[in-house]
N, C-alpha and C positions, 0 to 999 in steps of 0.2 A: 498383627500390628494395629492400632489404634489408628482410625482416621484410613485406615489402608483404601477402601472404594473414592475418599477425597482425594488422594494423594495420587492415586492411578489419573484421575481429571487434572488434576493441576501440571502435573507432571507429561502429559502428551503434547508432544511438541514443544517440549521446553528445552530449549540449548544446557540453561545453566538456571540455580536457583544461588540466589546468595542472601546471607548463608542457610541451606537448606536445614541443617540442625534444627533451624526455630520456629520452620513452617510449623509441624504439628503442635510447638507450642502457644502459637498464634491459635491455628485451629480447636486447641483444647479449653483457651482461656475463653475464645468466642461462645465454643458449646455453652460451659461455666456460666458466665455472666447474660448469656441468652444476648450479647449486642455484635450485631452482624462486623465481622471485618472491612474497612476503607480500601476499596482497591483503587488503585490511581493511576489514570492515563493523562499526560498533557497532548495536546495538539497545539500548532503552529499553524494556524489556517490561512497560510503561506500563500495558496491556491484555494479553489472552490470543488477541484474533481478528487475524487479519491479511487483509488485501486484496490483490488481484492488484498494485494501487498501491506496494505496499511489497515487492513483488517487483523491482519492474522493477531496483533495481541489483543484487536476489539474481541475475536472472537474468545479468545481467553478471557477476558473479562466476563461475556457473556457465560461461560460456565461457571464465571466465578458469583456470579448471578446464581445460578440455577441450585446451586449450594447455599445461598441463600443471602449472601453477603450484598454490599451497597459500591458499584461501582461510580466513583467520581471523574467527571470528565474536567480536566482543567485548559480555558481556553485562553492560550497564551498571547493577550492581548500587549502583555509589556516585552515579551519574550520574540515577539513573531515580525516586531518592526527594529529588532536586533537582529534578527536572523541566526538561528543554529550552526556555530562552525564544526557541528561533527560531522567526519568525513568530507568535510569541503575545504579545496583547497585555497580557497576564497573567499573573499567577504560578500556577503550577500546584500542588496540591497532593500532597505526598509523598507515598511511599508504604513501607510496612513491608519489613523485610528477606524477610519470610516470603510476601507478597503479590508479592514479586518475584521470587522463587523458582516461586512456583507458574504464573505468567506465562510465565519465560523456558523452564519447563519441555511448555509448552503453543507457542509462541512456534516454537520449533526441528522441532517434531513437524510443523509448515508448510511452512518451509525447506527442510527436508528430502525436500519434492516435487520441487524442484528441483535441491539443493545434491546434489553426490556426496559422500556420507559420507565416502567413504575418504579423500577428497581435504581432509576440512574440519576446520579445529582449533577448539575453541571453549574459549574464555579467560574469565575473571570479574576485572572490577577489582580487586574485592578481594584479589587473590592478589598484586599490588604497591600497592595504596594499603590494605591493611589492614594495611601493615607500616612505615607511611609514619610518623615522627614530627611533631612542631614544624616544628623546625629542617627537614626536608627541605620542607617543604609550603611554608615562607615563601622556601626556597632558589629552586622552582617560580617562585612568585607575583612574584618579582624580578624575572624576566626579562621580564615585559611591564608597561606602562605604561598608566590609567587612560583614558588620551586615545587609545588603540588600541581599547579598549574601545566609548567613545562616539562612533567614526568607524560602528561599526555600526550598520547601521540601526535593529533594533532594538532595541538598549540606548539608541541617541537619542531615538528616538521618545517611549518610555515616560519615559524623565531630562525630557526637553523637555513632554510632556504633566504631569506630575505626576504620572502613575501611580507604585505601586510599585515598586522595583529593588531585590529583594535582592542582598547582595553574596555570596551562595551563587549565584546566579544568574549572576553577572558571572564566579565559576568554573568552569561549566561549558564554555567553552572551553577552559581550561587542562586541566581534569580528562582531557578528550577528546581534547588533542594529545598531554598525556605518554602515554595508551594505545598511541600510534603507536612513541614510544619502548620503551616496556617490551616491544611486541612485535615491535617492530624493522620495520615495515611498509615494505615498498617503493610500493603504491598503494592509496588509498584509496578507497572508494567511498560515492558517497551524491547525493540531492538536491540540483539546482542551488540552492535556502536554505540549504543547508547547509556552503558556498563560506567565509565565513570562519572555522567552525570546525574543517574539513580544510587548511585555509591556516597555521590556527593551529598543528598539528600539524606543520606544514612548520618553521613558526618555531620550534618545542620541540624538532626534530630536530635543527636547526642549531646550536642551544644547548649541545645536548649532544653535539656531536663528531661528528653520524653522519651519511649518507648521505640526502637528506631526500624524502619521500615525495611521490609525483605524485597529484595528486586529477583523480578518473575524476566529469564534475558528470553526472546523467542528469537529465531533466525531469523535471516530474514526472506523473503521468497524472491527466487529469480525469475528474471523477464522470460515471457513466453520464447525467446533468442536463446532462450541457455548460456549465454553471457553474462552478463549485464544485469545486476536487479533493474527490477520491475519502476519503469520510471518514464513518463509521458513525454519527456522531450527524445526519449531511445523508439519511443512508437511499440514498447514489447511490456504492454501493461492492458488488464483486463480493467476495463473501469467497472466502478458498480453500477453505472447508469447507463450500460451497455445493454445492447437489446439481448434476448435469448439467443438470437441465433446470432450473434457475436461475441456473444462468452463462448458460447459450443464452440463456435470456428475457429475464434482464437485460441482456448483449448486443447483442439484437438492438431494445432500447427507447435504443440512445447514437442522438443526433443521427447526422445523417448526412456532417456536417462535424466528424465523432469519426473515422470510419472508418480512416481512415490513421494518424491521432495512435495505435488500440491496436492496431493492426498492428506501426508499430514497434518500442512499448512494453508488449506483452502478450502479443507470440508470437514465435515463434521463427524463424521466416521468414526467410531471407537477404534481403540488399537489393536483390539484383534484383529478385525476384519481389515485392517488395514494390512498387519502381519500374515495374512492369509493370500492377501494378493501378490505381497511382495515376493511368497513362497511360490505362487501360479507363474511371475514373471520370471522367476528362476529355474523353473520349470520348463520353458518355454514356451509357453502361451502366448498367444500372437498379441503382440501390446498396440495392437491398433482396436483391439474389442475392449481391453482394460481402460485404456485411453477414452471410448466413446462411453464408458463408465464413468469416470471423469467428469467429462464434461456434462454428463445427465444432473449429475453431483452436485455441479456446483452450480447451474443453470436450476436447478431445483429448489437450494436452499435462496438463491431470490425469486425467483418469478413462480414457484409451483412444481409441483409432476406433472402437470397436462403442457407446459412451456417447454420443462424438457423434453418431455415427446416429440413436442412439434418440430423445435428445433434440430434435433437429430433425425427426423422426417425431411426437412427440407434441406440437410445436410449430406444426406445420402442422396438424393434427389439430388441435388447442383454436382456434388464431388463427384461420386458413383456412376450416376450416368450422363453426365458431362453436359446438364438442362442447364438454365440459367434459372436466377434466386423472381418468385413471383412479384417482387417487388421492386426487383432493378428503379434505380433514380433514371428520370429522363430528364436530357437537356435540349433546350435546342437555341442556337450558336448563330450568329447573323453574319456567319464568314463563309465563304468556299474552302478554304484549306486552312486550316492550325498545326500550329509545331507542335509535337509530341508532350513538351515539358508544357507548351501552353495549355494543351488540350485537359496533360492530367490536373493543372493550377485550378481551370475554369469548373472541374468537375468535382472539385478537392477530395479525392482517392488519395491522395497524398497531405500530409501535415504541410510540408515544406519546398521548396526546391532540391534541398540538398538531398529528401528523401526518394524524390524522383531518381533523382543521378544513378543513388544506390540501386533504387530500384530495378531502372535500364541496363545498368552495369549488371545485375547479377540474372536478368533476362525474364526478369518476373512480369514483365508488362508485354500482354498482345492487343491487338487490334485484327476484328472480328476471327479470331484463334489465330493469328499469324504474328510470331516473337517481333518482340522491337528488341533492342537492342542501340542502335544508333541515336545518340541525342539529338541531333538535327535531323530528324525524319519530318517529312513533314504531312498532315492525314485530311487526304480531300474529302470534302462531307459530300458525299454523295450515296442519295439511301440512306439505310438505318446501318450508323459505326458503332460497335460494342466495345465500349474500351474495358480490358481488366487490369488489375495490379494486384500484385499479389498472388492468392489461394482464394480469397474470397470478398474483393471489392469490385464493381461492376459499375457500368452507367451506360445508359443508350442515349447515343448525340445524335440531331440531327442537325440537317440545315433550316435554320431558319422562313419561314416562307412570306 
């Protein structure tokens, strides 16, 4: 088959291609005409932190790099103070032009672990919809139909619940297919929920005369919880600005029915060797050694192989034989005794309150090896207190002198 070693890359870890028919025609025309394909990612740089989760179609990009192609990054400066109603059952709250600047500029500085620069263009809506009138905006808004709208599930859902539907909200489809136009996109990338707004894209191409773009869908990767995608107010996300030996830990705490799912979608591994482990897990091979493969994996592709060593050196060292990490945070407290939820607040091993609760509730918190449990405990500082939460957050309090 024509293109077959391309189509093996593209195709790893792809949920869905639509419609895959006309990838190799894409590909063919490219070869032909010797001008690389437009790949297209937008971002909503919502926030400033990103997660390995919101990598996995960067990473697709990057191979689509590596075949030679021009990936386009578009920064959804008119899109992002709208906020995405997919999968939310919510209206989001907007955000300022200058809060979105400071975001996207933090946002890229991630990407950029993976993305090759040289290869990457990075676009701002505003450089075609800040020039946009009236007249063009209702020219856009004509070409689809309110009843196209409410076939989605989520615009159904919330119409059909009562919730509110702004009709800013009901834009951001359209906002986000004509981006495909203005940049002329041959494929797009993104999240298998994100299917009818790269579809949408499709339909905005064909409106306007041009050539219509292939949407690449990738799954999406679950929170180190095995519940829950990966998502920083859940607390079960690897960030990328996580040190080594917090990718490793967190890592190596995913379920063990995760293993294969961030193989796929968090490292860089060909598919054989992927299919080769999956064969040894079925096998019965102990998937705690598969697992600290894993983690070397993907502690590797950011910080090096000398980070991953070390990290899984002092991972075996604290878990293994029950040391503490050489780096523990130290605090020290100008109180005789603090309340447990205060003590974890003052040390922040915890995001939140509510996250302590959980924490104490499921008995993950001791004090110098001894379980808490009780929310009202309260912990006299006397000497050196080790407080832990979790597998692997730590702090040594003292009293104040």
């Amino acid at each position: 088959m024509a293109f077959e070693k391309e189509m093996q890359i593209i195709m790893k870890g792809v949920e869905e291609i639509v419609p895959k028919e006309e990838m190799i025609k894409k590909l063919e025309k490219s070869a032909k005409t010797k001008k690389p394909l437009r790949i297209k990612y937008g971002i909503d740089p919502t926030g400033s932190d990103v997660h390995i989760g919101h990598l996995v179609p960067i990473r697709k990009m990057r191979e689509f790099q590596d075949l030679g192609h021009i990936g386009v990054i578009i920064i959804g400066d008119f899109t992002a103070q709208i906020g995405d109603p997919t999968g939310k059952d919510e209206s989001r709250p907007p955000l300022t032009a200058e809060m979105v600047k400071e975001n996207a500029a933090r946002y890229m500085e991630q990407l950029y672990t993976v993305l090759d620069k040289d290869k990457t263009e990075v676009r701002w809506q505003s450089e075609w919809f800040g020039e946009m009138g009236m007249a063009d905006v209702l020219k856009m808004l004509g070409k689809f139909t309110l009843a196209q709208f409410l076939a989605h599930d989520t615009f159904r859902k919330r119409y059909e619940s009562g919730s509110p539907l702004a009709m800013h909200e009901i834009m951001y489809p359209v906002l986000q297919g004509y981006d495909s136009v203005a940049i002329e996109a041959d494929i797009e990338l993104g999240a298998t929920e994100q299917k009818f707004n790269i579809l949408t894209g499709r339909d905005m191409q064909k409106y306007y005369g041009m050539e219509e773009q292939i949407a690449v869908l990738s799954p999406i990767l679950m929170g180190t919880d095995g519940v829950n995608k990966m998502s920083k107010s859940l607390n079960n996300y690897i960030a990328v600005f996580d040190t080594p030996k917090d990718k490793y830990g967190k890592t190596m705490s995913i379920p063990d029915n995760l293993i294969l799912n961030y193989f796929n979608y968090a490292t860089k591994l060909p598919a054989d060797e992927i299919k080769t482990i999956e064969e040894e897990l079925k096998s019965g091979s102990n998937p705690k050694y598969i697992k600290q493969r894993l983690a070397r994996e993907i502690v590797k592709m950011y910080h090096g192989e000398e980070a991953s060593v070390q990290a899984e050196a002092e991972f075996n060292a604290v878990f293994s034989k029950g040391l503490l990490p050489d780096d523990i945070p130290e605090f020290e407290l100008d109180v005789d005794e603090i309340g447990i939820l205060s003590l974890i607040s003052e040390t922040g091993l915890c995001v939140s309150g509510g996250e302590a609760r959980r924490m104490l509730k499921q008995g993950a918190v001791s004090i110098n090896g001894d379980k808490i449990i009780d929310i009202d405990t309260v912990v006299k500082l006397e000497g050196e207190v080790i407080l832990k939460v979790g597998k692997r957050r730590f702090a040594k309090v003292t009293k104040k002198k």
